[in-house]
Structure formats: structure tokens, C-alpha cells
MDTraj code that builds the backbone (N, CA, C; nanometers):
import mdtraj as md
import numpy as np

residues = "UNK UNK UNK UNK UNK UNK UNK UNK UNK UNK UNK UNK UNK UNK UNK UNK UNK UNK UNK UNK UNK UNK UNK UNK UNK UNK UNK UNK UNK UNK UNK UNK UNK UNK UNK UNK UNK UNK UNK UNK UNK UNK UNK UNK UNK UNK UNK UNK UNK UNK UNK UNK UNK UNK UNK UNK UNK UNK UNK UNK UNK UNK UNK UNK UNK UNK UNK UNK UNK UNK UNK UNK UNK UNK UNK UNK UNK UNK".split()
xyz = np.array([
    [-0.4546, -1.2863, 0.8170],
    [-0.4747, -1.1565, 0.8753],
    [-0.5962, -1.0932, 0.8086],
    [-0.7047, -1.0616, 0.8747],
    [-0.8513, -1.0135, 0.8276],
    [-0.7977, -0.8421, 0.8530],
    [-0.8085, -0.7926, 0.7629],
    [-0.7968, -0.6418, 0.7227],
    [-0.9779, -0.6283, 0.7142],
    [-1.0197, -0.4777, 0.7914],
    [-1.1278, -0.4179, 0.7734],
    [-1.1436, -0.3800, 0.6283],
    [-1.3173, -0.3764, 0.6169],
    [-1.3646, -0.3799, 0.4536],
    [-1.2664, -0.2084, 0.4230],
    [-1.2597, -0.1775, 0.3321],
    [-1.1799, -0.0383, 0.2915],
    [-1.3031, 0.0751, 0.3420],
    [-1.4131, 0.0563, 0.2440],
    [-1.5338, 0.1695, 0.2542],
    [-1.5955, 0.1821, 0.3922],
    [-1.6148, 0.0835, 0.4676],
    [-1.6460, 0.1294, 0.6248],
    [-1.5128, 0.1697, 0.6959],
    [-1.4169, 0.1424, 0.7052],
    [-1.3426, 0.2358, 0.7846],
    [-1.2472, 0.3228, 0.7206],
    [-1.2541, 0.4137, 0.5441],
    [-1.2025, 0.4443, 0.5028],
    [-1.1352, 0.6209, 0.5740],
    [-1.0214, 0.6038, 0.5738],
    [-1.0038, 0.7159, 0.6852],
    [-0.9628, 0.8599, 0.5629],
    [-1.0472, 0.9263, 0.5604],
    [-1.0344, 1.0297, 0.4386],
    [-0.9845, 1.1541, 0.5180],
    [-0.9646, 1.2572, 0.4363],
    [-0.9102, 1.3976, 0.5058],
    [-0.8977, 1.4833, 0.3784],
    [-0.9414, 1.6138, 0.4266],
    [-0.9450, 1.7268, 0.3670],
    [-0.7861, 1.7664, 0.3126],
    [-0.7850, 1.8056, 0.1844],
    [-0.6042, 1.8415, 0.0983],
    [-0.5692, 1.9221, 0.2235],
    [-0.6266, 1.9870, 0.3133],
    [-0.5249, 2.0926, 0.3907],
    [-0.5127, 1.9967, 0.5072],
    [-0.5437, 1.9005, 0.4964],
    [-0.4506, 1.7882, 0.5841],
    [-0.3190, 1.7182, 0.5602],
    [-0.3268, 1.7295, 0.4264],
    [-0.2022, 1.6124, 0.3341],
    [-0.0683, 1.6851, 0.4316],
    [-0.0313, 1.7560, 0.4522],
    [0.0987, 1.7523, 0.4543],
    [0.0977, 1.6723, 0.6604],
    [-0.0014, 1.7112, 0.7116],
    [-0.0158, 1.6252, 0.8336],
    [-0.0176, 1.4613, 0.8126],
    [-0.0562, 1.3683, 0.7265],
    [-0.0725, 1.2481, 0.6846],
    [0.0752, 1.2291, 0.6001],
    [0.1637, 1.3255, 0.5400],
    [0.2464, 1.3108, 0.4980],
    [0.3608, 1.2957, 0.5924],
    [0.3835, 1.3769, 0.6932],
    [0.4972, 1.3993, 0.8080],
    [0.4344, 1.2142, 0.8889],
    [0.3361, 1.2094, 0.9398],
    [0.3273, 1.0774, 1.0051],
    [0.3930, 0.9517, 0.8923],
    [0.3182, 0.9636, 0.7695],
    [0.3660, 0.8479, 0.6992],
    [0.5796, 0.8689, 0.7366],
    [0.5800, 0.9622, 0.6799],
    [0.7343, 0.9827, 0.7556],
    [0.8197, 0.9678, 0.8456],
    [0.7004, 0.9597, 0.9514],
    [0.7427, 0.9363, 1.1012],
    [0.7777, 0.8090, 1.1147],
    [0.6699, 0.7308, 1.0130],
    [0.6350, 0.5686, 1.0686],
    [0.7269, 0.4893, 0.9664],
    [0.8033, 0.5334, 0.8636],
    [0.9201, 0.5024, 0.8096],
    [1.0029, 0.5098, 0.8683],
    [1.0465, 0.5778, 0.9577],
    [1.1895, 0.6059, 0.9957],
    [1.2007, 0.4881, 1.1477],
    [1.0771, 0.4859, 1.1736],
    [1.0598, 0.3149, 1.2836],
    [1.0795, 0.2226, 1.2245],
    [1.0516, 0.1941, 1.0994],
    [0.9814, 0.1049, 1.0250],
    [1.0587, -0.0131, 1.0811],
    [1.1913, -0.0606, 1.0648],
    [1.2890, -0.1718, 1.1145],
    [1.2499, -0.2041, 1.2732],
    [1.2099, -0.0910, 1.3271],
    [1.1878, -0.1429, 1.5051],
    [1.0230, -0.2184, 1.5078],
    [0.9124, -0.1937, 1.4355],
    [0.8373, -0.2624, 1.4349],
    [0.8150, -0.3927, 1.4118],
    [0.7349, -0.5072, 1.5190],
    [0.7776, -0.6361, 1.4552],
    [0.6793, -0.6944, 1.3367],
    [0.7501, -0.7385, 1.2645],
    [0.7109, -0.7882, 1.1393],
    [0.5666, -0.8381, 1.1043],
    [0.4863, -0.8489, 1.2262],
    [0.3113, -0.8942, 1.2001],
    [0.2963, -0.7473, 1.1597],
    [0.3276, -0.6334, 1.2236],
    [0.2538, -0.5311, 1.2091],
    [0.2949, -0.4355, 1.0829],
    [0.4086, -0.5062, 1.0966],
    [0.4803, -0.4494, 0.9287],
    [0.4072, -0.4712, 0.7822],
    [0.3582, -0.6563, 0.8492],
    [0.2854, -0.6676, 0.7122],
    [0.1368, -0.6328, 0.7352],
    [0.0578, -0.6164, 0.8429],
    [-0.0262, -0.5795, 0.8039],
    [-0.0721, -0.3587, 0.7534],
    [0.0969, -0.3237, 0.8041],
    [0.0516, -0.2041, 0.7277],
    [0.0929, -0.1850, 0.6048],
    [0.1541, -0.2674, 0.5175],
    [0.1875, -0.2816, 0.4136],
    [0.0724, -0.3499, 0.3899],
    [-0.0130, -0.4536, 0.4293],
    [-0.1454, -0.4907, 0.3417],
    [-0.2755, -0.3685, 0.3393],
    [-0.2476, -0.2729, 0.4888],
    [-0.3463, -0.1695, 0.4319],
    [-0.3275, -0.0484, 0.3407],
    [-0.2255, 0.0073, 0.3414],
    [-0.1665, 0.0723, 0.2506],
    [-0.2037, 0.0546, 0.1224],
    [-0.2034, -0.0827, 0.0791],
    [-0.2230, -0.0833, -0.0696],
    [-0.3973, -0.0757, -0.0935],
    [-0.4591, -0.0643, -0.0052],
    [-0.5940, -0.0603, -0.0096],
    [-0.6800, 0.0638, 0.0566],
    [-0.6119, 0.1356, 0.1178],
    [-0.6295, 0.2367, 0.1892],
    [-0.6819, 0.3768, 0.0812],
    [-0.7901, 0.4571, 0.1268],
    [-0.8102, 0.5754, 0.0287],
    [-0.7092, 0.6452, 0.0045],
    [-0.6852, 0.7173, -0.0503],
    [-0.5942, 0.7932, -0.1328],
    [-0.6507, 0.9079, -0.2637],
    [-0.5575, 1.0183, -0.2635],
    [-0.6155, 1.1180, -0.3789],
    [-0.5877, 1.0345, -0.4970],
    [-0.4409, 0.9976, -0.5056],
    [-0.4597, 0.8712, -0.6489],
    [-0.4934, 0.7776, -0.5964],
    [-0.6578, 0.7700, -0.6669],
    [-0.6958, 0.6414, -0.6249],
    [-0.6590, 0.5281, -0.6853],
    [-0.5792, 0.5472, -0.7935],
    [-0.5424, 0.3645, -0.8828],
    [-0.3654, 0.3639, -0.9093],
    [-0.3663, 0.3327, -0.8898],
    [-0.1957, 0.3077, -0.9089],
    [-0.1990, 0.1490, -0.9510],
    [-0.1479, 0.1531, -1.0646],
    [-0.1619, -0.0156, -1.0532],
    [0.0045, -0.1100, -1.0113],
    [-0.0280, -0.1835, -0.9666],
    [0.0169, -0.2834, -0.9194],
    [0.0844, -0.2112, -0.8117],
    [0.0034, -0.1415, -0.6663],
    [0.0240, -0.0540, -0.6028],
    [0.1155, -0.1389, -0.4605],
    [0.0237, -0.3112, -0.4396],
    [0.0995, -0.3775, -0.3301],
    [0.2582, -0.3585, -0.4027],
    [0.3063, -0.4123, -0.4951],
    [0.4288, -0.4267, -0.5594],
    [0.4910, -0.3153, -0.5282],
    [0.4493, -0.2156, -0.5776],
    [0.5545, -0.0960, -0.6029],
    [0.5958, -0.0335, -0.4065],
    [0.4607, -0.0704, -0.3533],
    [0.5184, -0.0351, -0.2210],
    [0.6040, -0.0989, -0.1384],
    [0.6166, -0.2748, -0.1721],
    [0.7232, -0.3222, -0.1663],
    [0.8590, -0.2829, -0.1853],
    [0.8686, -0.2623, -0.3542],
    [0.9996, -0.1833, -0.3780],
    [1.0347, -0.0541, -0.3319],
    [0.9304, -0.0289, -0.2870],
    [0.9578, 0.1327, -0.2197],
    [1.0183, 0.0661, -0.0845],
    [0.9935, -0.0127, -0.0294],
    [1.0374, -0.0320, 0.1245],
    [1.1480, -0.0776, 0.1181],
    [1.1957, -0.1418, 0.0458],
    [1.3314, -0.1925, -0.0099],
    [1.4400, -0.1050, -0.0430],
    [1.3826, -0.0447, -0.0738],
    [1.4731, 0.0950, -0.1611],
    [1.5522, 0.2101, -0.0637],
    [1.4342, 0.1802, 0.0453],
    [1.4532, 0.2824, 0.1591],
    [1.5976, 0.2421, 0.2308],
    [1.6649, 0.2903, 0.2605],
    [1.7756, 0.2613, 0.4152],
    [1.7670, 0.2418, 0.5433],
    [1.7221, 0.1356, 0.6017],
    [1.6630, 0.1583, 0.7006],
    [1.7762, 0.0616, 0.8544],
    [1.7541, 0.1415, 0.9302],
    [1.8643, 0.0998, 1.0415],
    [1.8198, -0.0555, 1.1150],
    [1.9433, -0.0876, 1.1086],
    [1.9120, -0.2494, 1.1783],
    [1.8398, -0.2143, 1.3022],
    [1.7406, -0.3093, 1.3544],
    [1.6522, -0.3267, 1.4562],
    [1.7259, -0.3516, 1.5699],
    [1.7461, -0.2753, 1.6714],
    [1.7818, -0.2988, 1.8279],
    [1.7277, -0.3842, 1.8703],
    [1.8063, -0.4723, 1.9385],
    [1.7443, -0.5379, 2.1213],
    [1.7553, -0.6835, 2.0365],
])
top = md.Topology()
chain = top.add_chain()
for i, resn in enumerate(residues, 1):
    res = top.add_residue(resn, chain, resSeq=i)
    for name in ("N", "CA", "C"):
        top.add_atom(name, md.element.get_by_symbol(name[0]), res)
traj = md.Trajectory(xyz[None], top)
């Protein structure tokens, strides 16, 4: 899966956006189980590379793993 370079399509936003980028990231958790799994991993591969106000978190793929794990998430319909 070829992920775009970070710095050409880095999608930035002004702090009086965060809580708009915060409610979507929210939104797209609570699907998260209905999405199929190519697209799962590739937003879990941009995520860990994606701009951000903290820009370093280390071992940031990992921890977002365990974050997805951690979550409760409803078995997938159909």
C-alpha cells in the first residue's frame, strides 16, 4: 500500500479547528468495525504519519494500535 509523501499532502488546520478534526476522528471510530479492513489499515498507516500539534510521540504506529484495541467496538453487520 503506497501512502502519499506526508509534506506534500500534509493536511494542517488552524487550533480553532481542533475540536472540528476532533468530533470527525470520533465519528470515524465509532464506524471503525463497519469499514473493510484495506481501509482500516491504510488509516491506521496514515495516522501514524500524518501532521499533528504533537509532532513526535514515539512509537506512535504501536500505541495507536493499542488504542484501537482498547476501544469497544461493535461487531460488523452483513
Amino acid at each position: 500500500m503506497k501512502l502519499p509523501k506526508q509534506d506534500q499532502f500534509a493536511f494542517k488546520y488552524p487550533s480553532e479547528d481542533e475540536p472540528f478534526v476532533r468530533r470527525f476522528g470520533a465519528a470515524l471510530l465509532l464506524h471503525w468495525a463497519e469499514l473493510p479492513e484495506e481501509l482500516r489499515a491504510k488509516i491506521l498507516a496514515e495516522a501514524a504519519v500524518v501532521w499533528d500539534r504533537e509532532f513526535h510521540i514515539p512509537q506512535i504506529s504501536k500505541k495507536l494500535e493499542l488504542f484501537l484495541k482498547r476501544r469497544p467496538v461493535p461487531p460488523r453487520e452483513g
